[in-house]
C-alpha positions in Angstrom: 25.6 -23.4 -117.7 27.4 -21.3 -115.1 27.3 -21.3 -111.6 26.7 -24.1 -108.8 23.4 -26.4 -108.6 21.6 -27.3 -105.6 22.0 -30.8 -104.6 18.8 -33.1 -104.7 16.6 -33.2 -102.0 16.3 -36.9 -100.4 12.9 -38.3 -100.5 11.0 -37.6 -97.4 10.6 -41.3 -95.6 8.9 -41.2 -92.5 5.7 -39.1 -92.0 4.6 -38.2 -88.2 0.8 -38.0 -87.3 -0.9 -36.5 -84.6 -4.2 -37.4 -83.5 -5.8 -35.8 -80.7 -7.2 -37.3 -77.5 -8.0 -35.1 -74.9 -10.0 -35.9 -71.9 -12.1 -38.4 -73.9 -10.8 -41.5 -72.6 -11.5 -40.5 -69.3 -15.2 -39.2 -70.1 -15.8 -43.0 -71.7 -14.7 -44.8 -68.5 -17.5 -43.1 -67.2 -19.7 -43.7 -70.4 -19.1 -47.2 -70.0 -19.0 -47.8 -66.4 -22.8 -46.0 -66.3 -23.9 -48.5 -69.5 -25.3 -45.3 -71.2 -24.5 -46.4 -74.8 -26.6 -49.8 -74.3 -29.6 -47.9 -72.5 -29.8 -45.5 -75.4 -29.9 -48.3 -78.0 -32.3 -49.9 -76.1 -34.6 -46.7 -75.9 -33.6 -45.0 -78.9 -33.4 -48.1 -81.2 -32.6 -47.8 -85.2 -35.2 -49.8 -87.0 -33.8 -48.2 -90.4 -31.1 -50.7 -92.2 -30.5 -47.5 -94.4 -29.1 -45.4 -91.4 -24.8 -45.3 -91.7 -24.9 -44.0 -88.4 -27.1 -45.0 -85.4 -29.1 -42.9 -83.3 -27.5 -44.1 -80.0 -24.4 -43.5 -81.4 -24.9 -40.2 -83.2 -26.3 -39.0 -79.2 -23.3 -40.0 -77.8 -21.0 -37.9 -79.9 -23.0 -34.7 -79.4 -23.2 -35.9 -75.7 -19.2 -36.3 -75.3 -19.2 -32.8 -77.5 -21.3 -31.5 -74.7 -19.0 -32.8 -71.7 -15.7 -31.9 -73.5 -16.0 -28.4 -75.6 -19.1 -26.9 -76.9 -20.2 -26.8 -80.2 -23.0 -26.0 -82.4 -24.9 -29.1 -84.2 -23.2 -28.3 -87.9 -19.6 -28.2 -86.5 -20.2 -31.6 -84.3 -18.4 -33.6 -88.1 -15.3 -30.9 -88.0 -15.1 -31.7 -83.9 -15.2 -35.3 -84.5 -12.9 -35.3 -87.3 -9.9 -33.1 -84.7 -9.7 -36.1 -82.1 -8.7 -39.6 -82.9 -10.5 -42.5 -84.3 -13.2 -44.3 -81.8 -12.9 -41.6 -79.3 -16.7 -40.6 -80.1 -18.0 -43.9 -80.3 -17.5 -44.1 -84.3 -15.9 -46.3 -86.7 -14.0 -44.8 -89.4 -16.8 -45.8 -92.0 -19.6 -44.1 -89.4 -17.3 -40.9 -88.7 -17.3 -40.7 -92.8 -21.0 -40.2 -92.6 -21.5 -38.3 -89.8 -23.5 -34.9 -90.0 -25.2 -32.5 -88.5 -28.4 -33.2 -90.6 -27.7 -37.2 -89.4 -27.7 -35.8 -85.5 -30.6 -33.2 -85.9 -32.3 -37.3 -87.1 -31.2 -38.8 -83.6 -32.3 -35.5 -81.6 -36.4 -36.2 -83.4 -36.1 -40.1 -82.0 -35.0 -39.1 -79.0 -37.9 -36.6 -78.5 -40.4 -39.4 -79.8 -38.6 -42.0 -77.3 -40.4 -42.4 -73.5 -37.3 -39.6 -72.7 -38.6 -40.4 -68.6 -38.1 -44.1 -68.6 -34.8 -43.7 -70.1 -33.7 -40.9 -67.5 -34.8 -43.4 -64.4 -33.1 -46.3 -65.6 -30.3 -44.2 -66.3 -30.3 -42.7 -62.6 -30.9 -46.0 -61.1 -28.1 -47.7 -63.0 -26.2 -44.8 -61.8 -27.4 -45.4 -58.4 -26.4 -49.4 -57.9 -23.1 -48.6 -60.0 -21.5 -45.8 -57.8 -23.1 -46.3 -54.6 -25.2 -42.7 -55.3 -28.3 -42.7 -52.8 -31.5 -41.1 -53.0 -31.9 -40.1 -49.1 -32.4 -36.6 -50.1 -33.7 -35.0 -52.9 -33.4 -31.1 -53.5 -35.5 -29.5 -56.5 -35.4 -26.1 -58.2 -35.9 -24.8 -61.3 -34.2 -22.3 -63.5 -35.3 -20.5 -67.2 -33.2 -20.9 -70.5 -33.9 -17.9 -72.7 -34.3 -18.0 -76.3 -33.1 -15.2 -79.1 -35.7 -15.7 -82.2 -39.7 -15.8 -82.3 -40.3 -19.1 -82.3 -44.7 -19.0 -83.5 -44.9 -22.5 -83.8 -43.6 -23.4 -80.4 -46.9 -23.1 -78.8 -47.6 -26.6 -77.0 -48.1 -28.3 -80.5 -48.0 -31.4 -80.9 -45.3 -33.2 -83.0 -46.0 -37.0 -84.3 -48.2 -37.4 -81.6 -46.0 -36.0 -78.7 -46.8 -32.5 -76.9 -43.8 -30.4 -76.9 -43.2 -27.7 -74.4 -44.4 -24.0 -75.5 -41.3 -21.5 -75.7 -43.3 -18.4 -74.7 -42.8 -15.4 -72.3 -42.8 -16.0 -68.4 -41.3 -14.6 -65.2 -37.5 -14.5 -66.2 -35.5 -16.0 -63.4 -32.2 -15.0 -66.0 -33.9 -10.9 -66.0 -34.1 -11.2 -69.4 -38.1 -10.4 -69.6 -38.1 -9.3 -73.2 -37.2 -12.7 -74.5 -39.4 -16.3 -74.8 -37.9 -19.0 -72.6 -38.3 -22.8 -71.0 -38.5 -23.9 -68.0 -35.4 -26.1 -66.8 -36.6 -28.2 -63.6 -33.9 -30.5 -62.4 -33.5 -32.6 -58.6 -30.6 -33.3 -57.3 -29.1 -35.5 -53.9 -27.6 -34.4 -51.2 -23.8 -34.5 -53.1 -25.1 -33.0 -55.8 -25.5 -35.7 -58.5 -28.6 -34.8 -60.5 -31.3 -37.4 -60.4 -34.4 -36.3 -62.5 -35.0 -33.7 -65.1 -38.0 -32.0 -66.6 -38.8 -29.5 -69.5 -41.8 -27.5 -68.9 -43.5 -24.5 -70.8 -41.9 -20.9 -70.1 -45.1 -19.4 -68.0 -46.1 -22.1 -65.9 -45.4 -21.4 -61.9 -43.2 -23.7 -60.0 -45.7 -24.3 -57.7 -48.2 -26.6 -60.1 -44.3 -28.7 -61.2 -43.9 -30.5 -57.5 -46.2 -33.3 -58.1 -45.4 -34.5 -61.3 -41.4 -34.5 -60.3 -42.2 -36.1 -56.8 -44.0 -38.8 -58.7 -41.0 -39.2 -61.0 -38.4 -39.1 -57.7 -40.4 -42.3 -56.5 -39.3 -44.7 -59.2 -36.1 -43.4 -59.0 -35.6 -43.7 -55.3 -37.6 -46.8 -55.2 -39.7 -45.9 -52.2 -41.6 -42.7 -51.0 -40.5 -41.8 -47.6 -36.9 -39.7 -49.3 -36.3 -36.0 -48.0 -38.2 -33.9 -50.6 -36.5 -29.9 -50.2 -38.2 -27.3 -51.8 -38.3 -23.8 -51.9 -41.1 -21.7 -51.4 -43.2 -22.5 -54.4 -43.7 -26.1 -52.8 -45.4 -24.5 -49.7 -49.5 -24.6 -51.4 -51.7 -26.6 -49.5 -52.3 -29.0 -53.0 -48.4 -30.3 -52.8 -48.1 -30.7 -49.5 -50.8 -32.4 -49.0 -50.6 -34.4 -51.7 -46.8 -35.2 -50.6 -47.9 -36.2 -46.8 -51.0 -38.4 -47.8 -48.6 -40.6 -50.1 -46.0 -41.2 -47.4 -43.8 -38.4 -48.6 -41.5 -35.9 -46.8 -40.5 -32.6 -47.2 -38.9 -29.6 -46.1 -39.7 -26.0 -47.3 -39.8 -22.4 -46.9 -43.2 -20.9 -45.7 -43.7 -17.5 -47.5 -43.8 -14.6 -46.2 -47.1 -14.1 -47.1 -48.3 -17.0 -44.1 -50.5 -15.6 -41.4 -47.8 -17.8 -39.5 -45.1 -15.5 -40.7 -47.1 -12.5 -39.8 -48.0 -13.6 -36.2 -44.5 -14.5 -35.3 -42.7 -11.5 -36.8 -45.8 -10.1 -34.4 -45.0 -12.1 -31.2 -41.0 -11.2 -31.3 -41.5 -7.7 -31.0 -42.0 -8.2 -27.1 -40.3 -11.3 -26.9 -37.6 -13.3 -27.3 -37.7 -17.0 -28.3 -34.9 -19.9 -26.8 -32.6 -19.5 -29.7 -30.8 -23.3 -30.1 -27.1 -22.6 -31.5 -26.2 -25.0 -34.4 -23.7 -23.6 -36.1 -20.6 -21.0 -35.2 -18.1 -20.5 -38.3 -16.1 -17.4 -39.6 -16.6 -15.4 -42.0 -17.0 -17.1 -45.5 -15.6 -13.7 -46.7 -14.0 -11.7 -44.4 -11.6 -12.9 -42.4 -11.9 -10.7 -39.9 -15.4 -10.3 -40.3 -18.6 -11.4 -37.8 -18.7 -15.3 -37.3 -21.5 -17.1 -39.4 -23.5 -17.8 -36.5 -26.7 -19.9 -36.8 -29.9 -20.6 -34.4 -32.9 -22.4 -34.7 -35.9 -22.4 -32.7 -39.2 -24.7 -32.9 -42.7 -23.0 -32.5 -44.9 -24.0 -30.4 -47.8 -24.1 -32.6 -48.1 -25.7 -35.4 -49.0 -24.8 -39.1 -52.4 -25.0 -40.8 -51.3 -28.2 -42.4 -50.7 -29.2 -38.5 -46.7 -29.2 -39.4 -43.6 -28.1 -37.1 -42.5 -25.5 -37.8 -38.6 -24.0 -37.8 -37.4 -20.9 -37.2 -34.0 -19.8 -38.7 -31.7 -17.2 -37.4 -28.9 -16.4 -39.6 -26.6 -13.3 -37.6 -24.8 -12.8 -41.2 -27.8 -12.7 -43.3 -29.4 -9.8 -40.2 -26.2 -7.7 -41.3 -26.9 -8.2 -44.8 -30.7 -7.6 -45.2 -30.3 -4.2 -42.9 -27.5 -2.9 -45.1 -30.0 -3.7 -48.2 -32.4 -1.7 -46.4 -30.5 1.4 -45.8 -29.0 1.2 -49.1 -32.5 0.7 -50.9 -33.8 4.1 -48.8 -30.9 6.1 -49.9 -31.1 5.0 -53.2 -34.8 5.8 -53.6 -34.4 8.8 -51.4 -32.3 10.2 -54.3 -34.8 9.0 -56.6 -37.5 11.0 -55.3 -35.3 14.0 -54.7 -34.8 14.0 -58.5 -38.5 13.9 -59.1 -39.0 16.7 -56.9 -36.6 18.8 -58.6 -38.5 17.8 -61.9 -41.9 18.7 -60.5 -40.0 21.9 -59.2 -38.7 23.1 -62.7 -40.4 25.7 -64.8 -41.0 23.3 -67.5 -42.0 20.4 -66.0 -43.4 17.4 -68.2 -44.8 15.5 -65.1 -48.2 17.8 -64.9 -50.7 15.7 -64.2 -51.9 13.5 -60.5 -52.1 10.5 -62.3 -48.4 11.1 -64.1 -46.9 12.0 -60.7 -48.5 8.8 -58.4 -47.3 6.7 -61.0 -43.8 8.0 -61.2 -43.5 7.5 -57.3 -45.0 4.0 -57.2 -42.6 3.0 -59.9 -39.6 4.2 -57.7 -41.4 2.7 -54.2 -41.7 -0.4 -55.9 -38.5 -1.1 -57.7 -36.5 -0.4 -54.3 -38.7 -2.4 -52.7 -39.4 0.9 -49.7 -43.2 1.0 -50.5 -43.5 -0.1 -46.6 -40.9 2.4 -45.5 -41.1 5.5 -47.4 -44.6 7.6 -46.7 -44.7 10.0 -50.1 -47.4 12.8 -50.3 -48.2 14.7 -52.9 -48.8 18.4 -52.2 -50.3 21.4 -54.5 -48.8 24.6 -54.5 -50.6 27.8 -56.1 -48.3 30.5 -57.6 -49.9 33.4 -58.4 -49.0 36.5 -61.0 -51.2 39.5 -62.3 -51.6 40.5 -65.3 -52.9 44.0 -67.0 -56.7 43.8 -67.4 -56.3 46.1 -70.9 -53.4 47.4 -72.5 -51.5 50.9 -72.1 -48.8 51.9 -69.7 -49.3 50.9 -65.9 -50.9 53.9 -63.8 -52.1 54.2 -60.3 -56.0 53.3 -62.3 -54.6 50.8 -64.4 -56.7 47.4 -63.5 -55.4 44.2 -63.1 -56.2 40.2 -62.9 -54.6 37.6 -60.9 -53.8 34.3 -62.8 -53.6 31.1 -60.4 -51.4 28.3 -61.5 -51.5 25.0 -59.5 -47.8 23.1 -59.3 -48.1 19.3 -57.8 -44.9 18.8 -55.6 -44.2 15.9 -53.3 -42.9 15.3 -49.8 -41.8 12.3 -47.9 -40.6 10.3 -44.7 -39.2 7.8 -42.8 -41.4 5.3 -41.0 -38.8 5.0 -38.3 -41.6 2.6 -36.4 -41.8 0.0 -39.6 -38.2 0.3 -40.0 -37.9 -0.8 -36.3 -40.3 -3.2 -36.6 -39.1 -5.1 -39.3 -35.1 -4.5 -37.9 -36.3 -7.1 -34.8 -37.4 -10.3 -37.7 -34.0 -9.4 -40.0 -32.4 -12.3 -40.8 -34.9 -14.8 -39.8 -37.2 -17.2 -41.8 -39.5 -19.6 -41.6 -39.2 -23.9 -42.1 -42.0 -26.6 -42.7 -41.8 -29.9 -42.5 -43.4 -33.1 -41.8 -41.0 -34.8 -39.9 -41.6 -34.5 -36.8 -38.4 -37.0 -36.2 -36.6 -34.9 -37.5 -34.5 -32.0 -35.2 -34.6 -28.4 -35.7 -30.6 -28.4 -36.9 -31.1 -31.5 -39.0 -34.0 -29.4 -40.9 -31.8 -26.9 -41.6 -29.2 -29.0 -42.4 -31.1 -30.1 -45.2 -32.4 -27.1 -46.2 -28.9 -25.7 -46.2 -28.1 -27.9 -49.2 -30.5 -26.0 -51.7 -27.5 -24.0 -52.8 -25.8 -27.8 -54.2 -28.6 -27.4 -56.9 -27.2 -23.9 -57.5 -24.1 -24.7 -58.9 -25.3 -26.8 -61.4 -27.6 -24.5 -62.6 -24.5 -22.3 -63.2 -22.2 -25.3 -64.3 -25.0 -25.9 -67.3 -25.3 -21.9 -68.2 -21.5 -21.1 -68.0 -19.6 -24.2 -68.2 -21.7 -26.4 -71.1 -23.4 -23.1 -72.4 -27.0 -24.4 -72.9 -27.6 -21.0 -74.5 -27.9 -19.9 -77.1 -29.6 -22.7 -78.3 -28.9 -23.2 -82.0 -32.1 -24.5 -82.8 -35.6 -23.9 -84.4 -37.2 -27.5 -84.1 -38.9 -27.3 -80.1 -38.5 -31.1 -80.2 -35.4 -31.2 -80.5 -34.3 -28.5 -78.4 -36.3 -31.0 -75.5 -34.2 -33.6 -76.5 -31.2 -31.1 -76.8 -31.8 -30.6 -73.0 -32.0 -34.2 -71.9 -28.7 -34.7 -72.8 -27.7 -31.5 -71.0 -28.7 -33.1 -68.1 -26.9 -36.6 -69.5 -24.0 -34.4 -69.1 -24.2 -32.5 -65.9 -25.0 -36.1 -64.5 -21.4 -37.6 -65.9 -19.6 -34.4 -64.7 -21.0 -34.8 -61.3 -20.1 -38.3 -61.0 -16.8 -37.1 -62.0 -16.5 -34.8 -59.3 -18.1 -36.9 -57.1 -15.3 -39.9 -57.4 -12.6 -37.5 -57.1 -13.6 -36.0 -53.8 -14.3 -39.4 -52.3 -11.1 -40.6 -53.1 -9.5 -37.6 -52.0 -11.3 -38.1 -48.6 -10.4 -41.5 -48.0 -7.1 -41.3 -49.3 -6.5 -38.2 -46.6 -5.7 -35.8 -49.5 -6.5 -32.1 -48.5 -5.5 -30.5 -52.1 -4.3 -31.2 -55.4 -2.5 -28.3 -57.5 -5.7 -28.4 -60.4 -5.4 -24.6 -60.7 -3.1 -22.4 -63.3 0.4 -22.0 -61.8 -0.2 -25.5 -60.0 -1.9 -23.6 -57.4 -3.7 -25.9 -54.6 -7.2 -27.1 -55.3 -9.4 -28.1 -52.1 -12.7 -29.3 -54.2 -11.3 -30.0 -57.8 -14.5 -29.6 -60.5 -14.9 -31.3 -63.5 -13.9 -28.6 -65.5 -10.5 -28.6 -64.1 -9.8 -32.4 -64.2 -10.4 -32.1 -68.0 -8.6 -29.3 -68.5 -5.7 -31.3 -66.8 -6.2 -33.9 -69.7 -6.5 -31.6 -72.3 -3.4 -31.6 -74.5 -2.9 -35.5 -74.1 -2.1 -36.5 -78.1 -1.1 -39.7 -79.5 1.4 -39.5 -82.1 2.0 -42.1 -85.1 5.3 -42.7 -87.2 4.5 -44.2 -90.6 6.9 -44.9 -93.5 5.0 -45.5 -96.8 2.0 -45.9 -95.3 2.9 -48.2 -92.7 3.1 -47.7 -88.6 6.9 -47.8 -87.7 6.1 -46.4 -83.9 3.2 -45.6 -82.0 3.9 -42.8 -79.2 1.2 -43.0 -76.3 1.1 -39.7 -74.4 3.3 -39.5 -71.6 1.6 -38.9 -68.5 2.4 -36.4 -65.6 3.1 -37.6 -62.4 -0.5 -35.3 -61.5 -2.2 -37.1 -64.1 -1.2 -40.4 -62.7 -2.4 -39.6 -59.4 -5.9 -38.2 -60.4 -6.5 -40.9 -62.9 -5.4 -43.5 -60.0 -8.4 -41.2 -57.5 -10.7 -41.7 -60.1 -10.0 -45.7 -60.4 -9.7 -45.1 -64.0 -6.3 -47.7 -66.0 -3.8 -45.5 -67.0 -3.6 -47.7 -70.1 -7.3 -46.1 -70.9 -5.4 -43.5 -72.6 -4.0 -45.9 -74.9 -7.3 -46.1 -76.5 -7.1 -48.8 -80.2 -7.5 -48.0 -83.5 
């Protein structure tokens, strides 16, 4: 044999294995300092010797798949499998015989478990654990929409529990054409979500209040909290209910109050004693007007024999009278199209009926039905015709032919546009409070917007939707650990701000490019802890080295804010 040979190739000794841990340690500090694992056994028990993988245990790994990335049901056994061992909660035998069909199981108990006795002793653990306090409650609601038919979902019941009907209802997401749920979630006044409902898709807000405020009382463990409401709240059932058990509450009264209509009356001619509370810049602009806000309390009462606030926002004046003009142009344009419909030689828009609705439909959508006065007009055109045929001579006869053309033609009402220009930017308070001030109302109404965010932290961040479900209960039981979720991010972001304030730190570089963060979100702390891996050196099967992942000097700092050991990202086999 000619030429040279390759020398052998040594036997490959040492074999380095990754596993991947991520933010998990973190999120099980939490887990564990909230005793959620225990309080889901206790409410969620497994009776069945058979089952590999308990139903506590199976929630928890699609809850911590909800906290750290989200994933469909079927893909939970691929996401388990990419982090290391124990991180979910699992043994290696349990993580073996983990599936989705074994978490879709856990989902059906959860739904048949008393789901509202396991969210208050969860909140109230939560409560006496990180000093969270239930002075003031804010509720709203929100819809989760739905892509598929869903005919059975129609308030059935399912082994002997009524499940909410997915069904078509006012889209709060503008997605009318598709069946949704109603999301109804309370939060305090830092934000940390305290009590969570699922309702059907069409009923009204305004029938929901009683039912939560009852729930808000075990939870708070008395009645006399701050209960802040929008709008739908305002009916005299709830708040009568709410003052006859002890309750309070603050509200907004709708604009369809005779109390609204006889003050937007009264400040035509005069001017009330405006009491400043607030003078800020811009939020926007900075050199923009200052955010200036007043509040003024009416002399009389409501029906409900409640104060009532007045609100005075200077911003929001500027805002609602550049929506005004902007709506008039834009339907101005509108109807300056229609009329150059109605004025072509072939126009399709004939008839009174066609026409009036065409104009309400524009009116309506701009909202300008109060300021625009449209009239519809009829204009004759005439043309003659030859009574017989031949050529025309002076005897030759002819017949006029009449053909009526609808046209319209509008205004301004400069007088309703002046009327409602002295109101802008002011609304109306109720409360029954009466020791409470005029700022301190608004103060609390002011923190409506806290509920906001987590409405868009569940959509965006979590992405409740789409829902990759058929079964209705378990798409309930889906959303109760959505809120299981939000309620461990919050008291994430919660510890981290409160250590940044007592510790007398004004920023942390969370953002890309280490750019300063002044109020760091969840979402950011675990993308900080994102890439953390544990590596493992094994010869023949056997650990030479284990390599823990070396912590940043940022890392080290938050985890220290948090009060969580750095050694809890040294996590055992």
């Amino acid at each position: 044999m000619s030429g040279t040979q390759a020398p052998p190739q040594p036997s490959a000794r040492f074999t380095l294995h990754s596993e991947r841990l991520g933010p998990l340690p973190l999120i099980n500090h939490f887990l564990q300092r909230m005793g959620l694992e225990h309080l889901l056994d206790r409410h969620v028990p497994t009776n069945d010797r058979r089952c590999a993988v308990p139903h506590a245990r199976a929630l928890g790994v699609l809850l911590r798949s909800l906290v750290v990335e989200r994933e469909p049901i079927y893909r939970e056994e691929e996401t388990v499998h990419a982090f290391a061992c124990g991180l979910f909660g699992l043994s290696a035998d349990e993580r073996e015989h983990l599936c989705d069909d074994r978490i879709g199981r856990a989902l059906d108990r959860l739904f048949d478990a008393d789901r509202a006795a396991l969210l208050t002793e969860v909140v109230v653990a939560v409560g006496q654990r990180f000093g969270v306090c239930f002075e003031e409650l804010h509720n709203d609601s929100t819809t989760i929409s739905f892509c598929g038919q869903y005919r059975a979902a129609t308030r059935r019941a399912i082994r002997g529990r009524r499940a909410a009907a997915i069904t078509y209802g006012h889209s709060k997401a503008r997605r009318p054409d598709l069946k949704q749920l109603l999301f109804i979630l309370t939060v305090n006044s830092e934000g940390v979500p305290c009590q969570f409902r699922c309702a059907d898709g069409n009923l009204s807000d305004s029938v929901t209040h009683i039912d939560t405020w009852n729930a808000l009382r075990a939870v708070a463990g008395r009645v006399d909290f701050l209960y802040v409401a929008d709008s739908k709240l305002c009916s005299r059932e709830n708040l009568d209910y709410l003052d006859r058990a002890g309750g309070r509450f603050v509200t907004v009264m709708p604009r369809t109050r005779l109390e609204d209509e006889e003050f937007r009356k009264w400040i035509q001619t005069n001017t009330p004693p405006w009491e400043l509370v607030w003078d800020r810049p811009n939020p926007h602009h900075r050199d923009g007007p200052r955010d200036c806000w007043y509040v003024y309390r009416a002399p009389l009462p409501s029906l409900e024999a409640c104060p009532i606030i007045w609100v005075w926002s200077t911003l929001l004046t500027l805002h609602q009278q550049a929506r005004r003009l902007r709506n008039l142009a834009v339907a101005s344009e509108k109807l300056q199209a229609l009329h150059g419909r109605l004025a072509s030689a072939r126009a399709r828009l004939r008839g009174a009926a066609q026409i009036d609705l065409a104009v309400a439909q524009i009116l309506e959508h701009y909202h300008v039905s109060r300021y625009l006065k449209v009239k519809r007009t009829v204009r004759e055109e005439h043309r003659f015709k030859q009574a017989r045929r031949g050529r025309p001579g002076p005897d030759m006869a002819y017949r006029r032919i009449t053909r009526r053309r609808y046209d319209i033609e509008w205004s301004i009402d400069e007088a309703a546009v002046a009327y409602d220009q002295k109101s802008d930017g002011m609304y109306p308070l109720l409360t029954n409070d009466r020791n409470l001030s005029p700022a301190q109302v608004l103060e609390a109404h002011k923190g409506q917007p806290k509920i906001e965010k987590r409405f868009e932290q569940v959509k965006t961040v979590h992405e409740i939707a789409p829902v990759c479900l058929k079964n209705e209960g378990r798409i309930e039981a889906l959303f109760t650990l959505y809120f299981l979720a939000l309620l461990v991010q919050a008291l994430i972001e919660r510890e981290l701000r409160l250590a940044m304030k007592r510790e007398k730190i004004e920023e942390l570089p969370l953002y890309p490019e280490q750019r300063q963060c002044k109020s760091p979100t969840t979402e950011q702390i675990l993308r900080l802890f994102s890439l953390a891996e544990r590596h493992t050196l094994l010869s023949e099967g056997h650990v030479v080295q284990l390599f823990h992942p070396e912590l940043t000097d940022l890392q080290r700092q938050v985890l220290t804010l948090l009060g969580v050991p750095h050694h809890t990202f040294h996590p055992k086999n």
